[in-house]
C-alpha positions as CSV (number, residue, x, y, z in Angstrom):
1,X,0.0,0.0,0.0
2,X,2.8,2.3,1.1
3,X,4.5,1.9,-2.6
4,X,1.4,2.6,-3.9
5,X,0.8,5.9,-2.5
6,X,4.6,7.0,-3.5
7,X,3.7,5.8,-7.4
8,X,0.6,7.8,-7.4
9,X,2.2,10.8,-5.5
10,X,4.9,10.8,-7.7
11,X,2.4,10.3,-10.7
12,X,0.9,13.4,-9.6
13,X,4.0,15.4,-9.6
14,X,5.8,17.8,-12.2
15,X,9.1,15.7,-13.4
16,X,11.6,17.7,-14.8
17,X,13.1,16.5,-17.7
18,X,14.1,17.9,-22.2
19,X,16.1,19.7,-24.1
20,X,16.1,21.7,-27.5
21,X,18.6,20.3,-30.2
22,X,20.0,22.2,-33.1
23,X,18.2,22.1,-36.5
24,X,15.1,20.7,-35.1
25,X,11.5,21.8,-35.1
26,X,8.2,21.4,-34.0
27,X,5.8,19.5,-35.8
28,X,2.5,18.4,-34.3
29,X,0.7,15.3,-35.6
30,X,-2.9,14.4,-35.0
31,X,-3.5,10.4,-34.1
32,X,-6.2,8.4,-33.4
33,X,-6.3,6.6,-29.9
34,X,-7.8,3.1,-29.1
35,X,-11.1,4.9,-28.2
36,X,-11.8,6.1,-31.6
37,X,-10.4,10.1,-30.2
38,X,-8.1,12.0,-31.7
39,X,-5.2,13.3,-30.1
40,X,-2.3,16.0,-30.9
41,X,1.3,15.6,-30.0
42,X,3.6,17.5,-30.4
43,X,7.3,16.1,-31.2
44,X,10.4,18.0,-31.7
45,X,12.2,16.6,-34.8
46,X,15.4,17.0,-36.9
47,X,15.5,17.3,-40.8
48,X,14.3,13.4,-41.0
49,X,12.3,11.6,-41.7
50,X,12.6,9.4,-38.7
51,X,15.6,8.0,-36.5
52,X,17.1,4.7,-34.9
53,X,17.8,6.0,-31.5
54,X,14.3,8.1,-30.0
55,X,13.8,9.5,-26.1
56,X,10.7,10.2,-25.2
57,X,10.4,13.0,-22.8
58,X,9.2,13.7,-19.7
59,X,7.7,16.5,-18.7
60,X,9.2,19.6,-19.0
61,X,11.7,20.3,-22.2
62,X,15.1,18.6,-23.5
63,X,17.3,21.4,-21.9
64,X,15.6,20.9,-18.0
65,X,19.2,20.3,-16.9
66,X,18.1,17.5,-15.4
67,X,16.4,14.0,-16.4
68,X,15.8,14.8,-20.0
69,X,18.9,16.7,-20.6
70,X,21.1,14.4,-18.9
71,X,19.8,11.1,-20.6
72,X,19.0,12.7,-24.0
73,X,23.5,14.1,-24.1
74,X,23.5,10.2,-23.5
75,X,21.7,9.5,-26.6
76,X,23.2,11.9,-28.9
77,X,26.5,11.6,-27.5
78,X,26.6,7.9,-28.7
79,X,24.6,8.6,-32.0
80,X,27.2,10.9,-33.5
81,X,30.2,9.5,-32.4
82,X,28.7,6.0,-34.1
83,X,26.9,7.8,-37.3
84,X,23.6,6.5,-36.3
85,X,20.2,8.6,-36.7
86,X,18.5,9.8,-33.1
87,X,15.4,11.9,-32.3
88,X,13.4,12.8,-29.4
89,X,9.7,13.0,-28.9
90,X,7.8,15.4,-26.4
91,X,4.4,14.4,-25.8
92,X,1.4,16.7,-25.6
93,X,0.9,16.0,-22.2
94,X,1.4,14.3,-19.0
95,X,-0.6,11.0,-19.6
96,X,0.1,7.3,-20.7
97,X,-1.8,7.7,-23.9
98,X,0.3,10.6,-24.7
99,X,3.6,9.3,-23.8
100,X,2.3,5.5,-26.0
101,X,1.4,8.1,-28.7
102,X,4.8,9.6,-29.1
103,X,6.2,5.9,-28.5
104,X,4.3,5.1,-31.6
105,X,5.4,7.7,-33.9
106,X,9.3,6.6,-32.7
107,X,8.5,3.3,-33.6
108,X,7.1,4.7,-37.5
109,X,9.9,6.4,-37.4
110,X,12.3,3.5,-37.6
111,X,13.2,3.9,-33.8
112,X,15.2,0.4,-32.5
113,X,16.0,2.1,-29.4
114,X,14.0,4.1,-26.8
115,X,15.0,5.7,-24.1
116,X,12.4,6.9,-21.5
117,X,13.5,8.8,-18.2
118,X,11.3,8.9,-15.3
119,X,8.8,7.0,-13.3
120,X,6.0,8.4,-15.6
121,X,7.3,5.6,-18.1
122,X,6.6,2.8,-16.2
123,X,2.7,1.9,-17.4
124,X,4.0,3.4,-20.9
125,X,6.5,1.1,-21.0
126,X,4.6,-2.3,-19.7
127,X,2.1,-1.6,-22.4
128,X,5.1,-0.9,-25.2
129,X,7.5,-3.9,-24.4
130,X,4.8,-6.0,-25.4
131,X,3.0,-4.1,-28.3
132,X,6.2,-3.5,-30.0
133,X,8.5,-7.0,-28.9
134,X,11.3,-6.2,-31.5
135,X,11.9,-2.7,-30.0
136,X,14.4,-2.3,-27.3
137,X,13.2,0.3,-24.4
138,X,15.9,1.6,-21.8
139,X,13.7,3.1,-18.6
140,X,15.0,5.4,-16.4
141,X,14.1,5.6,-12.3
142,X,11.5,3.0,-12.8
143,X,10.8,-0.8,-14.1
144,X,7.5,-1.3,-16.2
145,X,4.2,-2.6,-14.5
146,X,0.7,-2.7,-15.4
147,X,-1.0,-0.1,-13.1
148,X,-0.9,-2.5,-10.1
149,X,2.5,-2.1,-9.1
150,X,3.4,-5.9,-9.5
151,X,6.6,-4.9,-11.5
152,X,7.2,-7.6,-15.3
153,X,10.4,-6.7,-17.2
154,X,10.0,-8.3,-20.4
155,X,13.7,-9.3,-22.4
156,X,13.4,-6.0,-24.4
157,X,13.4,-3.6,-21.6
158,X,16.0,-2.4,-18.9
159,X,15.4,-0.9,-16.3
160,X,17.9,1.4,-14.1
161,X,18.0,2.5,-10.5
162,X,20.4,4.6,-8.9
163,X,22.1,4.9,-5.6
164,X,21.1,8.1,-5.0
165,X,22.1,7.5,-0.9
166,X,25.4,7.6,-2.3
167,X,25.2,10.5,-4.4
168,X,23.6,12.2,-0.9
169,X,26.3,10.9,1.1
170,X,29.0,12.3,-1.2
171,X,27.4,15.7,-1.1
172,X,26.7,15.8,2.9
173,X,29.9,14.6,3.4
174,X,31.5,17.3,1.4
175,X,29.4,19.9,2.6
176,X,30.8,19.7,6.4
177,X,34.2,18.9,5.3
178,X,34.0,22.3,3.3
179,X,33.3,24.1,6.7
180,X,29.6,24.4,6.5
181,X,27.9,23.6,10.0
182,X,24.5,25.0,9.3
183,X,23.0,22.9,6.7
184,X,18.8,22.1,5.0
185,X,17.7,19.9,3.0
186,X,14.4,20.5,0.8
187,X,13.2,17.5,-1.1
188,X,10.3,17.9,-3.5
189,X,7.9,14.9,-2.8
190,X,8.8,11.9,-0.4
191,X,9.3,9.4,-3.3
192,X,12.2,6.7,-2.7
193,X,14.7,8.2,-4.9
194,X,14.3,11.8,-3.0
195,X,14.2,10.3,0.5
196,X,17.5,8.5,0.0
197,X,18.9,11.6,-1.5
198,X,18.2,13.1,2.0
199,X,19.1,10.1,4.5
200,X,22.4,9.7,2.3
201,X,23.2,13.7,3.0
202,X,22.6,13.4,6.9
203,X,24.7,10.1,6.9
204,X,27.5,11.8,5.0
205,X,27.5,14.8,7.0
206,X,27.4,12.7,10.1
207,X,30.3,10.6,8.6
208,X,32.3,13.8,8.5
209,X,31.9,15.2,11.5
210,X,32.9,12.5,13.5
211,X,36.3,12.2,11.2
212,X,36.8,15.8,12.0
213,X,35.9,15.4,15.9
214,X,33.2,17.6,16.0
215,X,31.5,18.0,19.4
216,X,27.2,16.6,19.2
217,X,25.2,19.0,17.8
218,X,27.3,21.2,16.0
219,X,26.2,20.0,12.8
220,X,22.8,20.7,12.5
221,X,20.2,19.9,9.4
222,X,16.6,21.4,8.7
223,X,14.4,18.5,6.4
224,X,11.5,19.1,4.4
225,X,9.5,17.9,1.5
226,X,7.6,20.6,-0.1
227,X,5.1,18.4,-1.4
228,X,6.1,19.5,-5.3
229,X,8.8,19.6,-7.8
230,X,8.1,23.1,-8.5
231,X,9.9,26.5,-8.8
232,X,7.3,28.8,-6.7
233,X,6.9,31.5,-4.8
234,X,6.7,29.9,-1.8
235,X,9.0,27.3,-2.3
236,X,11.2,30.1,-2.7
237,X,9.9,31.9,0.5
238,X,10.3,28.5,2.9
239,X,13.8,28.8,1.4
240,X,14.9,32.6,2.1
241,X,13.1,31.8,6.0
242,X,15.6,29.2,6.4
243,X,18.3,31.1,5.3
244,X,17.5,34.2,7.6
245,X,17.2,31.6,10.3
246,X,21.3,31.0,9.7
247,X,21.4,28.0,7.2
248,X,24.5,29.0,5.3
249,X,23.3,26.1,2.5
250,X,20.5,23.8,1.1
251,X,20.4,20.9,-0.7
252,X,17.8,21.2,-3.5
253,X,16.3,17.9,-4.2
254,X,13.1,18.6,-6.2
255,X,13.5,19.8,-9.7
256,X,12.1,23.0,-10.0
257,X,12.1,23.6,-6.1
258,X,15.9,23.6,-6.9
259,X,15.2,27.1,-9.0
260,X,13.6,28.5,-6.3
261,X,16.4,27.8,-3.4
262,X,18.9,29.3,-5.8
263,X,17.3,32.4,-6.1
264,X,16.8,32.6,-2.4
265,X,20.7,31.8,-1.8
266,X,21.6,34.4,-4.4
267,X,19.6,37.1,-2.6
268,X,20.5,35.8,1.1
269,X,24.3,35.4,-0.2
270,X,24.8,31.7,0.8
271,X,24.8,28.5,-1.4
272,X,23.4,25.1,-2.6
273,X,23.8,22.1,-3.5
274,X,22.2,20.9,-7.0
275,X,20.9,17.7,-7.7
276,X,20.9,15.1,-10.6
277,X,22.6,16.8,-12.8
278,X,26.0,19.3,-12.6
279,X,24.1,22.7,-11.9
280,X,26.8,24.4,-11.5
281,X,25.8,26.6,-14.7
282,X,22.2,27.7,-12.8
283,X,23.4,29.9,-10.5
284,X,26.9,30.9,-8.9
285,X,25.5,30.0,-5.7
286,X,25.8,26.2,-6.2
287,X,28.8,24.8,-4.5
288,X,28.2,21.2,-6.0
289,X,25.8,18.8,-7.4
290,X,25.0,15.4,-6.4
291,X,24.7,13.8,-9.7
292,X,23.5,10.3,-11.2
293,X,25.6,10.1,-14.2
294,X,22.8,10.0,-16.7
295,X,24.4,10.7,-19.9
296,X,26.7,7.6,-18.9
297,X,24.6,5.3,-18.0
298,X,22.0,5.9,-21.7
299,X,25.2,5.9,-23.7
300,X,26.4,2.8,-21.9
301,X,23.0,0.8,-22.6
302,X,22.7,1.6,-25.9
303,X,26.2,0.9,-26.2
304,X,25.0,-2.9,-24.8
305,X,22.1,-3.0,-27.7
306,X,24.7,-2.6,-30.3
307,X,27.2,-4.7,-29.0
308,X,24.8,-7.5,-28.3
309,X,25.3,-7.8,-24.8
310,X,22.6,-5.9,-23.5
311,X,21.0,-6.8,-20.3
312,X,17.0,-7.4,-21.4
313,X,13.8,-8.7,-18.5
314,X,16.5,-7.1,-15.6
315,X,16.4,-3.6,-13.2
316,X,19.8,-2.8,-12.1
317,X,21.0,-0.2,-9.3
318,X,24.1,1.9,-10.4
319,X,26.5,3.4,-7.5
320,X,29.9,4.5,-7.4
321,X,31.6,1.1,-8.4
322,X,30.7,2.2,-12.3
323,X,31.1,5.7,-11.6
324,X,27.0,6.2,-11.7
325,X,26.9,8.9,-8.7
326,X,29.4,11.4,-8.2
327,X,29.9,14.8,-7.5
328,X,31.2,17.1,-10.5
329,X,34.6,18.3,-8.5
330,X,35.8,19.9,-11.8
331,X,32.9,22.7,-11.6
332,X,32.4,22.7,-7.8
333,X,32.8,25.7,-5.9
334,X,34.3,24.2,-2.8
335,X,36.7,26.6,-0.4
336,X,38.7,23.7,1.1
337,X,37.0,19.9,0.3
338,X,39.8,18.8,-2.1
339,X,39.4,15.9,-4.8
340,X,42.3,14.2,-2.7
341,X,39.7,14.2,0.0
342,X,37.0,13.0,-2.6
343,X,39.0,10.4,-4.1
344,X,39.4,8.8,-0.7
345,X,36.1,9.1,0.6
346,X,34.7,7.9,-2.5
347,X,37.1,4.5,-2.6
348,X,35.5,4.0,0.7
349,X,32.4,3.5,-0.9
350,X,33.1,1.8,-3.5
351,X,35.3,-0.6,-1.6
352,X,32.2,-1.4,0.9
353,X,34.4,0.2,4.0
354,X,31.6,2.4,4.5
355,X,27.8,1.2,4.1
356,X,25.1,3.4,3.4
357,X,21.6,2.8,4.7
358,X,18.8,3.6,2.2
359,X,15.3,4.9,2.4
360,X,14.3,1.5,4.5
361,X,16.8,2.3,7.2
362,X,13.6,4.6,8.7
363,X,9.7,5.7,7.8
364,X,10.2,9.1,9.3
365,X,13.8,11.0,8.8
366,X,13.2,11.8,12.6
367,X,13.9,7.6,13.3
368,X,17.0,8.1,11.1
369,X,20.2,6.9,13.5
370,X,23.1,9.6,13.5
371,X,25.5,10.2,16.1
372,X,26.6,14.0,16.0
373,X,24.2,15.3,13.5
374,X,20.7,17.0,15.0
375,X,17.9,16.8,12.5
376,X,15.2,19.1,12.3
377,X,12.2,17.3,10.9
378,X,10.3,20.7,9.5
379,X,6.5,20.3,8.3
């Protein structure tokens, strides 16, 4: 029941995922649906007439900096440098029969490969793998099920999870190393992947103050979920409060709510820590990211397709051991926190010297264990 009301929650919410190629353009395409109805989509297309490689994208736009951007420089990355054809597809809306229409026009198109990022996918995508058996569909953040939640990944369809606890970890861990002692996290919704974002950052930040000898308490870490992945007004006004209350930085785990803490930083003159993707480029303010290595981990499974030795009817999770999470230490802003530093903490991880606890350690973050870190659950 519990997984149930996350699915429809996160259903419910505004992903963030695109982003606009050169040469391309809109074209929209009326099609009739299984109900006899017509219905528009809109695709953005290049000059032909259709493509091998398609992603279908989420909501939002192909430059989101964040789900669709970072899988669809995945797609195209591997597409040029092997001379094959790629596209995307933006559906008209947020719905299945929207996201199956513009999984239909990739397949007319020629598409042998489509990539789909987000949990939005995962009816989409049961419906696809078996409608269209000799296509090959690569889902991101979610495996494909029926509407029930009783998850069947058929031999034409992976599925890939991240570590996002580690990616947390990295950036909590950095954060307090840095000098930071004042610290928030705002996630957008209380899905898995957000929550383990959060319990990693408290466990990383916790990691670090013990190596540094830091007395109980004087690490301290305001947690929220917003209840959206929006950039708003208010999200932006929670964000300035905890920054006149003394947090000196936030970690923004919410898609838009991430715009919205930046521009609250950027007034208050303190900083924040991106998430998914390197966001350095959003705002000055950001000191880091914690990323899952999107762009990788497309290119790498489509490499799989091609070389015949991709990993079909399987959902695997994706950590530090294949360089999946990270933090982008070339473009982070950091005052002290070395890559000597980040290079040994992050062996420790990958070596298994230090374990992680995910987001089934604890229901509330309150129950989370620490042992010099005080948590401020915030409603």
């Amino acid at each position: 029941m519990k997984r149930k009301l996350i699915s429809l929650m996160l259903a419910a919410a505004v992903s963030i995922t695109a982003l606009v190629g050169c040469g391309q353009s809109n074209t929209t395409k009326t099609e009739e649906t299984s109900g006899g109805a017509t219905q528009e989509t809109t695709t953005k297309q290049d000059n032909s007439a259709g493509a091998e490689l398609a992603l279908i994208t989420d909501v939002g736009t192909i430059d989101d900096k964040s789900f669709n951007q970072g899988s669809w420089e995945g797609v195209k990355a591997y597409a040029e440098q092997k001379g094959i054809s790629y596209k995307y597809y933006q559906p008209s809306e947020k719905s299945d029969d929207a996201i199956m229409t513009s999984i239909g026009l990739a397949v007319k198109g020629g598409a042998k490969v489509i990539v789909c990022p987000g949990y939005l996918f995962e009816v989409p995508v049961y419906n696809a793998q078996l409608k269209y058996p000799d296509v090959t569909f690569i889902l991101i953040d979610g495996a494909p099920h029926s509407g029930d939640y009783n998850y069947d990944i058929k031999s034409n369809v992976k599925a890939i999870y991240y570590a996002e606890e580690q990616a947390g970890f990295l950036a909590g861990y950095a954060a307090v190393q840095d000098g930071y002692r004042q610290l928030g996290f705002m996630g957008g919704i209380a899905v898995p992947a957000v929550v383990r974002f959060g319990y990693g950052f408290i466990q990383g930040a916790d990691y670090a103050a013990q190596e540094l000898g830091l007395a109980k308490g004087d690490v301290t870490i305001k947690y929220t979920y917003v209840g959206n992945f929006d950039a708003s007004p208010e999200n932006m006004s929670k964000a300035a409060a905890w920054y006149n209350e003394g947090t000196e930085l936030i970690f923004a785990c919410g898609g838009g709510v991430g715009n919205s803490v930046m521009k609250a930083a950027e007034t208050a003159g303190t900083k924040v820590i991106g998430v998914d993707v390197d966001q350095s480029g959003e705002s000055e303010t950001v000191i880091t990211s914690a990323m899952k290595n999107l762009s990788k981990s497309v290119y790498d499974a489509i490499d799989e397709y091609y070389r015949g030795t991709f990993e079909g009817g399987t959902a695997v999770t994706l950590d530090v051991k294949t360089n999946n999470v990270q933090l982008p230490m070339e473009t982070s802003r950091f005052k002290q926190f070395t890559q000597e530093q980040y290079t040994a903490i992050y062996n420790k991880i990958a070596d298994g010297s230090i374990q992680i606890n995910k987001n089934d350690v604890a229901e509330n973050v309150a129950d989370l264990p620490t042992n010099l870190v005080k948590v401020e659950p915030i409603q």
